[in-house]
C-alpha positions in Angstrom: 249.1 86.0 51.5 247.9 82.8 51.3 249.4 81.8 54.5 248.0 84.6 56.4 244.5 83.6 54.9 245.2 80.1 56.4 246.2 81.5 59.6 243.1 83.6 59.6 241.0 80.9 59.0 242.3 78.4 61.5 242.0 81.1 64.4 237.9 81.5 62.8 238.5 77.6 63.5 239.5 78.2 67.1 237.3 81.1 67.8 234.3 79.1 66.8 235.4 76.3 69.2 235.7 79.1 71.7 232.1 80.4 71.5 230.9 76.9 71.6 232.7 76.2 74.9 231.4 79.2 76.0 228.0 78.2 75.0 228.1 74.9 76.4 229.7 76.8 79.9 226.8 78.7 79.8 224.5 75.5 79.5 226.5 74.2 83.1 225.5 77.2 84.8 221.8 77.0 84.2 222.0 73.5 85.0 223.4 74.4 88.3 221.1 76.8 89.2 218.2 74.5 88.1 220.0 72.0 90.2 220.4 74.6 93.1 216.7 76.2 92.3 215.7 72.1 92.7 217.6 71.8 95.8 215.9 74.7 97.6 212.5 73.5 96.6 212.9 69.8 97.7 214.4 71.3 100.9 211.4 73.3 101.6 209.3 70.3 100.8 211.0 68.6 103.0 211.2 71.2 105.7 207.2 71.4 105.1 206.3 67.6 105.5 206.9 67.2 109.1 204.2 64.4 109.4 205.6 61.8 107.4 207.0 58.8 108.4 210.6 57.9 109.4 211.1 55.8 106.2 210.5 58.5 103.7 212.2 60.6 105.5 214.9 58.5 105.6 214.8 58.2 101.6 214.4 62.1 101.2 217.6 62.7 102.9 219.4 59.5 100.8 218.1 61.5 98.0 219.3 65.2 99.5 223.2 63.8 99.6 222.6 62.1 96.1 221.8 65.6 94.4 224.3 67.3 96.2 227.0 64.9 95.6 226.0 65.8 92.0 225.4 69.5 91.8 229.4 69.3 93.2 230.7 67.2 90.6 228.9 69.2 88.1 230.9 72.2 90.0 234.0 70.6 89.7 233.3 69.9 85.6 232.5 73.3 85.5 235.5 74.8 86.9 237.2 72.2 84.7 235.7 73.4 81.5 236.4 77.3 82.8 240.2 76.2 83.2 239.8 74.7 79.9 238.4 77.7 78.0 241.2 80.1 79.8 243.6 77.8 78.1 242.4 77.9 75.1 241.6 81.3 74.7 245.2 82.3 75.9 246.1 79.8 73.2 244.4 81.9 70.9 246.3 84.6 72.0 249.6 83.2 71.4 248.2 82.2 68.0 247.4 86.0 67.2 250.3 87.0 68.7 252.4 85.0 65.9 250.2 86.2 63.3 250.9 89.3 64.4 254.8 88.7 63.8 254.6 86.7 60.7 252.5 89.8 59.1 255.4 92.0 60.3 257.9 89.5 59.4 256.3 89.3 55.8 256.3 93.1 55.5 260.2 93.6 56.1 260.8 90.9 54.1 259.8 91.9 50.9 262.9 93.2 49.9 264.4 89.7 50.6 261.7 87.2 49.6 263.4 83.9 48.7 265.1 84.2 52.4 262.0 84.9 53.6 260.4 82.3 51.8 262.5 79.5 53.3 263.0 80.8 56.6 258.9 81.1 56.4 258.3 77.8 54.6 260.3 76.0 57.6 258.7 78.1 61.0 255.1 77.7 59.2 255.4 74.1 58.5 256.5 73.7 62.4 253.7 76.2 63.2 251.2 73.9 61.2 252.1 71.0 62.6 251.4 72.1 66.5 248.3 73.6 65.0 246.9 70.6 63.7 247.9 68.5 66.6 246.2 71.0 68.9 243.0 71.1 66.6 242.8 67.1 67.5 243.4 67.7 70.9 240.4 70.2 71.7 238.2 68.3 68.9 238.9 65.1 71.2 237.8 67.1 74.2 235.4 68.7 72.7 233.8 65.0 72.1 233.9 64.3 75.5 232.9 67.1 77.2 229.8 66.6 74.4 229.1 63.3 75.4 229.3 63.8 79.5 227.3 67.0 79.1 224.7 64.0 77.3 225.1 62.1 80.2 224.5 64.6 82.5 221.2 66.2 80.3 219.9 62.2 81.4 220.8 62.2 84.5 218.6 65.5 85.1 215.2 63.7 83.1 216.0 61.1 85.5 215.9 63.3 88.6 213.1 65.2 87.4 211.4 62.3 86.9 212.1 61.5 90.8 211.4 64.8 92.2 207.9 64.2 90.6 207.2 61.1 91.9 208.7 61.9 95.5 206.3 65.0 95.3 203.3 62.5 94.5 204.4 60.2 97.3 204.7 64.0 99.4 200.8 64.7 98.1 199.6 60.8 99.0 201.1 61.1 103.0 200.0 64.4 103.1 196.1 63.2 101.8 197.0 59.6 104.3 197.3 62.2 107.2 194.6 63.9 107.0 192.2 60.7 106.5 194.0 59.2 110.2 193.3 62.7 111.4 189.5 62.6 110.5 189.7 58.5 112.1 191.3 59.9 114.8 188.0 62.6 115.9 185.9 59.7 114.7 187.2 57.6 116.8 187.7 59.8 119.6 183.6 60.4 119.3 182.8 56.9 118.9 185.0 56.3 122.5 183.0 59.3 124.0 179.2 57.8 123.3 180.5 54.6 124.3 181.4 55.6 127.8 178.1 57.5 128.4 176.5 54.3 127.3 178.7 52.9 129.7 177.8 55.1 132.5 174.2 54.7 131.4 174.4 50.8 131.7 176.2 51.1 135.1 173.8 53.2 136.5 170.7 51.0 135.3 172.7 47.9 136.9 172.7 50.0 140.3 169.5 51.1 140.3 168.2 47.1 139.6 170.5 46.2 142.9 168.9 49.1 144.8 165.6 47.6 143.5 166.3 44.5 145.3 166.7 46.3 148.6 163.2 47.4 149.7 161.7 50.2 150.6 163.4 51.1 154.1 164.3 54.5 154.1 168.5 54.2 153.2 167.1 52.3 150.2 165.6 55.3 149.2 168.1 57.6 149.8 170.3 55.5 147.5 167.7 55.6 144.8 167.7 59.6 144.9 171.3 59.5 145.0 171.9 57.1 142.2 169.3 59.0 140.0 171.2 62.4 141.2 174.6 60.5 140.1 172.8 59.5 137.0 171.8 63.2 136.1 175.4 64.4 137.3 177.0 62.0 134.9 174.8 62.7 131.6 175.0 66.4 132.4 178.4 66.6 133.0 178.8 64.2 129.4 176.6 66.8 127.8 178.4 69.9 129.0 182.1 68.6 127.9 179.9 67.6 123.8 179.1 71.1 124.3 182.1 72.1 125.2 184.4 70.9 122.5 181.3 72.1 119.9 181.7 75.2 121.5 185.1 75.4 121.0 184.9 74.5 117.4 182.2 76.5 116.8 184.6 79.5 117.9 187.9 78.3 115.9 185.4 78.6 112.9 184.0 81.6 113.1 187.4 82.7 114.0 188.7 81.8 111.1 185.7 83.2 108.8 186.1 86.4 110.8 189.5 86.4 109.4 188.8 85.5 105.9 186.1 88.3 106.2 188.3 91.3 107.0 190.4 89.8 104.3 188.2 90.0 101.9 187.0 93.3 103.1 190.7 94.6 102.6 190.7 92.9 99.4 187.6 94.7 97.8 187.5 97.9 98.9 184.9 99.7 97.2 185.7 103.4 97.0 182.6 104.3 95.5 182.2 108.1 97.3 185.6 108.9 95.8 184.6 107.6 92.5 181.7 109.9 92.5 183.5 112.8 93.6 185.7 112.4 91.0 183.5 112.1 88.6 181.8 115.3 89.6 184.9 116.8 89.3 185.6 115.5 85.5 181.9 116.8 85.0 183.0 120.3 85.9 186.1 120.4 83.9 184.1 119.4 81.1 181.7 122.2 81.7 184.5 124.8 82.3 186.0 123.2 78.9 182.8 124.4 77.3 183.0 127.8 78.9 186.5 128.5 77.9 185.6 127.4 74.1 182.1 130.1 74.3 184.5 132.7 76.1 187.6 132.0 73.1 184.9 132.4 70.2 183.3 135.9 72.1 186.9 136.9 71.9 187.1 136.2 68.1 183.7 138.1 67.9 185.3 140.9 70.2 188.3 141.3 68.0 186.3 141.5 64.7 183.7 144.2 66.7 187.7 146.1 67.1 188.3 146.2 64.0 184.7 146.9 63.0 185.2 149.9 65.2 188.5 151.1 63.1 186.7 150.9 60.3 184.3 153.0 61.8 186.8 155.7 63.0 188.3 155.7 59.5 185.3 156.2 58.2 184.2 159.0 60.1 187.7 160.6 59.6 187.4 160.3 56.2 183.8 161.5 56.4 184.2 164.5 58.4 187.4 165.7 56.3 184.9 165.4 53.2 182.3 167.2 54.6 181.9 168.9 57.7 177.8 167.6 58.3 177.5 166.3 62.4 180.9 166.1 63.1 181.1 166.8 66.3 178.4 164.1 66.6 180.4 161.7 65.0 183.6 162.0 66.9 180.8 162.2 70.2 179.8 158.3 69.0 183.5 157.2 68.0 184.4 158.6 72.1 181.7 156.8 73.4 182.4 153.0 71.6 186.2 153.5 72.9 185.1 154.1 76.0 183.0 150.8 76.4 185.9 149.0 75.0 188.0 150.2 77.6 185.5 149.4 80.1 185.1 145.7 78.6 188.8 145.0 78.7 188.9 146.6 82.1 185.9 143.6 83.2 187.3 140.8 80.9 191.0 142.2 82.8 189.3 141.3 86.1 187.3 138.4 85.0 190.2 136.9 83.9 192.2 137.1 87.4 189.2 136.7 89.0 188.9 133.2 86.9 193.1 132.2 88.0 192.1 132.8 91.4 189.2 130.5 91.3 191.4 128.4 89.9 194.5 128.2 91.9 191.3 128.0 94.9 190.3 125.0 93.1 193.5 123.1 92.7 194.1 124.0 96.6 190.2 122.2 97.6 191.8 119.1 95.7 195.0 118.8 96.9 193.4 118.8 100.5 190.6 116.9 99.3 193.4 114.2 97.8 195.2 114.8 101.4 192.0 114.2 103.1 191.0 111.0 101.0 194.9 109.6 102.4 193.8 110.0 106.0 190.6 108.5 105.7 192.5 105.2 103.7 195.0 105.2 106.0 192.5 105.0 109.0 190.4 102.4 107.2 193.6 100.6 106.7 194.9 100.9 110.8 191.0 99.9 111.5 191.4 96.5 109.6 194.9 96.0 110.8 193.5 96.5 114.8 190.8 94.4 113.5 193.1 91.8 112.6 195.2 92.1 115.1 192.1 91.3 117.9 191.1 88.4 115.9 194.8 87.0 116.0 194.7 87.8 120.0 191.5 86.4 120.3 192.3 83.0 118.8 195.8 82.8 120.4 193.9 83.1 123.8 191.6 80.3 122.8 194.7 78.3 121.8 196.6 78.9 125.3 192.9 78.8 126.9 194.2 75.6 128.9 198.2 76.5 129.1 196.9 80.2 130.9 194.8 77.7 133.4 197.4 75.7 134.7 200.0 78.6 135.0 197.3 80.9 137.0 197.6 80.8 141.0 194.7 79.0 142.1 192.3 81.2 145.1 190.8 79.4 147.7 188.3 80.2 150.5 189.1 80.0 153.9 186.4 80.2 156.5 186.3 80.6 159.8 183.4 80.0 162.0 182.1 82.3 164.4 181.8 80.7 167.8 178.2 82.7 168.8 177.8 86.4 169.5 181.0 86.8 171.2 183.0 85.3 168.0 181.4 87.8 165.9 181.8 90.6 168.0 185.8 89.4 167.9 184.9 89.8 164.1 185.9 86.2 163.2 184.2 86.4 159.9 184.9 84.1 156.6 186.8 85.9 154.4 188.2 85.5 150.8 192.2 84.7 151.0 194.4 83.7 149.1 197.0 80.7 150.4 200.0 83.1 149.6 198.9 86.2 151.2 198.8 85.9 155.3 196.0 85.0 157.4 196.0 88.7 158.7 195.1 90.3 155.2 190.9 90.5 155.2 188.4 91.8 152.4 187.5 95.4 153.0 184.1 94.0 151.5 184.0 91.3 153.9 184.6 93.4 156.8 181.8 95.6 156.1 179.8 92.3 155.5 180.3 90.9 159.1 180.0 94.6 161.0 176.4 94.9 158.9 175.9 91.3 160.4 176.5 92.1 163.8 174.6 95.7 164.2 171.6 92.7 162.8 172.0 90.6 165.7 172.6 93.5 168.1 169.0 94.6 166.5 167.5 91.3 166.9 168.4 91.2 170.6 167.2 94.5 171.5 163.7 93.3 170.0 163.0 90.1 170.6 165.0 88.4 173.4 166.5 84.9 173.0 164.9 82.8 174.7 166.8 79.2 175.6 165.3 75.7 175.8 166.3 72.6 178.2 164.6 69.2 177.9 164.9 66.7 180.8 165.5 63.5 180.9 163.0 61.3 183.9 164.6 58.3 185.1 160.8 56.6 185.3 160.1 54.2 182.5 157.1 52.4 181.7 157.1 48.4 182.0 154.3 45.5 180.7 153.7 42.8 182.6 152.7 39.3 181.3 149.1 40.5 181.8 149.4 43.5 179.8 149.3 45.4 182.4 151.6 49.0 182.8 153.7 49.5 185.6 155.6 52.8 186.2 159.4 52.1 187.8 162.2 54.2 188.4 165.6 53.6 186.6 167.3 54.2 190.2 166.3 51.1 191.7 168.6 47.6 191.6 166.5 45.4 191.0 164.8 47.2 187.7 168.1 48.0 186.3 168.7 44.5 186.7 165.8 43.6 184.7 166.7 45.8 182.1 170.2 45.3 181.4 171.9 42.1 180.0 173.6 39.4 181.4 177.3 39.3 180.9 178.3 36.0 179.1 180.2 34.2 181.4 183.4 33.7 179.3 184.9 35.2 176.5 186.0 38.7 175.4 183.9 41.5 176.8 184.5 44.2 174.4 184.4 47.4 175.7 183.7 50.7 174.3 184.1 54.1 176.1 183.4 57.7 174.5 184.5 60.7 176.1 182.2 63.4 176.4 183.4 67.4 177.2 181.6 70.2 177.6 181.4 72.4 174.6 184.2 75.6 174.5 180.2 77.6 173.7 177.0 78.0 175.0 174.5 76.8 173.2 171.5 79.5 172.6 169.0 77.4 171.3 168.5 73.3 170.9 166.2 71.9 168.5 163.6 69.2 169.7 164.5 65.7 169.7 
């Protein structure tokens, strides 16, 4: 027995040191989902931080390969230590096993004990001796795996430690990119009042070189159209300020529209059903209260019955002692049983009257409950279309400029009407468009230039047009040294003579010729020169 106690306690021993591996197995597989939950997390983070610079991202992945290198060698310990514990545990097995013979062995061996006792003496010293070298063995591992699992336990502080202080860094380029962002519309501002300033000081400069001009009439003209340029430009700098306000201005309130129907999804206040259902916990408490009166007329009713046997007894016992009014007496007793009948005949029909009323009741609030769905359900589709709009509405101000350039630009195309007989060809300007044929007209148009020529038809039949002609004399008007005027005729030699040039009499005589046609259209009416 008392190697069977020994036995018993050395496989305590081993089971002990099996729980503890399996303790500290369990220890590796929360690290490595830690390590994995770790993993994920920095991944996002770094999926997320798409604005930082190439050098941290160039240390986040250093750092990526480092953890995973790690989370696989703590795999590989792991399936290590799993090999390990199957080893031992099918040691322990074996170990049972031969407990399990030497028990059997000791029982048919009673009869024969000092045989037994040697033959025992020598397999349990043998059996001892693996034992105890197999005890050192796994204590020696167990020492090791103790001390890397130690090792490892610092080697996650450290990490944590450097996840924190990579997710400050994250936090400062975040906060640095916002702050270049910010510059960045300062800046952008900054250039924008500096150019009108610009275009301010231009302009001034050209209106101090048209100063210098005179007052002929072109230097006037360039005045009003350098103060027209002037007004273009500070307009046209004010509209796109306006403009971009404009368009932040919208982003805004598109966003507070959002966070609006948010918040009205959010806290919904259901304050009619709240009332309702109050109501409706006023009336059971009132029916409550009715049932309770109607319960204790029923405890009245019942003592009335027996009241009423009493009664009947009594007359009975009355009317067989003496025979005074007893027809009147059994008259009475007829006349209270009848009314009883007749009040459990009512209370009969009150009472199905009462589960009627009631199964109407439950039937108004399940349809009432129903009806109270639809209408949170509609609410519910109302904010989702709302929603939904808002989301359209700021994706079009997003592609605003992208649906611009991708739309097929219209242009006008107009012809003009070469007098009455062009617009009685109906050679009319008309809206086209430069993919469509020059054959495809306006039905709006159309009627436009008919309506215009029944007009001029009008305008001819009432007033006729009447043409003007201006000739030209070939008599001029000459001064004389005296001062005197002298009327000659172009025709002549010798004035012509007087009047043109002489040709220089060497050198390059540049001449210029224009031709002159006739135009394809008469002319109706020619304004005075």
């Amino acid at each position: 027995m008392t190697m069977e106690s020994k036995y018993e306690k050395k496989i305590d021993d081993l089971l002990q040191e099996n729980y503890q591996l399996k303790s500290s197995l369990q220890e590796y597989k929360s690290k490595e989902n830690w390590y994995k939950e770790e993993i994920s997390q920095y991944e996002q983070a770094s999926s997320h931080g798409h604005g930082r610079s190439d050098k941290n991202d160039k240390e986040f992945r250093v750092k990526e390969v480092e953890l995973k290198e790690k989370v696989s060698s703590l795999r590989h310990e792991l399936e290590l230590t799993q090999h390990s514990e199957k080893q031992h545990q099918d040691r322990i097995a074996e170990l049972e096993k031969i407990v399990a013979d030497n028990q059997r062995h000791n029982v048919e061996c009673n009869d024969t004990k000092v045989d037994c006792d040697e033959t025992l003496g020598i397999n349990t010293g043998e059996q001892v001796a693996q034992l105890h070298d197999e005890i050192t063995t796994l204590k020696a591992k167990f020492r090791t795996d103790k001390i890397e699992l130690d090792s490892l336990k610092k080697e996650t502080d450290k990490l944590r430690y450097a996840l924190l202080e990579k997710d400050e860094e994250l936090v400062n380029v975040k906060t640095e990119c916002t702050t270049y962002c910010n510059l960045l519309e300062k800046a952008r501002m900054e250039n924008l009042e500096l150019t009108t300033q610009l275009d301010v000081l231009m302009m001034e400069d050209e209106e101090k070189c048209h100063e210098k001009k005179g007052n002929s009439l072109f230097s006037e003209l360039d005045d009003r159209r350098v103060e027209a340029e002037k007004t273009l430009m500070s307009q046209k700098n004010t509209f796109e300020t306006m403009k971009k306000k404009n368009e932040v201005l919208k982003q805004h309130n598109q966003k507070l529209k959002m966070q609006l129907f948010t918040a009205m999804g959010r806290g919904n206040d259901d304050s009619e059903r709240v009332q309702q259902l109050q109501a409706q916990l006023e009336q059971e408490r009132i029916e409550r209260q009715q049932i309770l009166e109607k319960v204790n007329k029923l405890e009245e009713n019942q003592e009335k019955v027996k009241l009423t046997d009493k009664l009947s007894e009594f007359s009975h016992q009355i009317t067989n002692q003496t025979g005074v009014d007893k027809d009147y007496i059994e008259y009475l007793v007829n006349m209270l049983k009848s009314k009883e009948g007749e009040i459990e005949d009512l209370s009969r029909r009150l009472r199905i009257q009462s589960m009627c009323l009631l199964d109407q009741k439950n039937k108004v609030t399940e349809k009432e409950r129903l009806l109270y769905a639809a209408e949170t359900k509609k609410d519910e589709m109302l904010r989702k279309f709302q929603q939904l709009k808002l989301e359209k509405e700021q994706l079009e101000i997003e592609l605003k400029p992208e649906m611009k350039k991708a739309q097929k630009p219209v242009g006008r195309t107009e012809q003009i009407p070469t007098g009455l007989e062009g617009i009685k060809e109906k050679n009319v300007s008309v809206l086209r468009e430069k993919t469509t044929s020059e054959n495809e007209y306006r039905g709006a148009d159309r009627e436009w230039a008919l309506n215009l020529l029944k007009k001029v038809e009008e305008d001819k039949k009432e007033n006729q047009i009447r043409s003007r002609s201006v000739r030209m004399s070939d008599d001029v008007d000459v001064f004389d040294a005296d001062g005197h005027m002298n009327t000659t005729s172009l025709k002549y030699d010798e004035n012509y003579k007087r009047l043109v040039r002489d040709k220089p009499s060497h050198g390059k005589v540049t001449v210029c010729t224009k031709k002159a046609s006739e135009p394809k259209y008469k002319v109706d009416d020619c304004n005075t020169q």
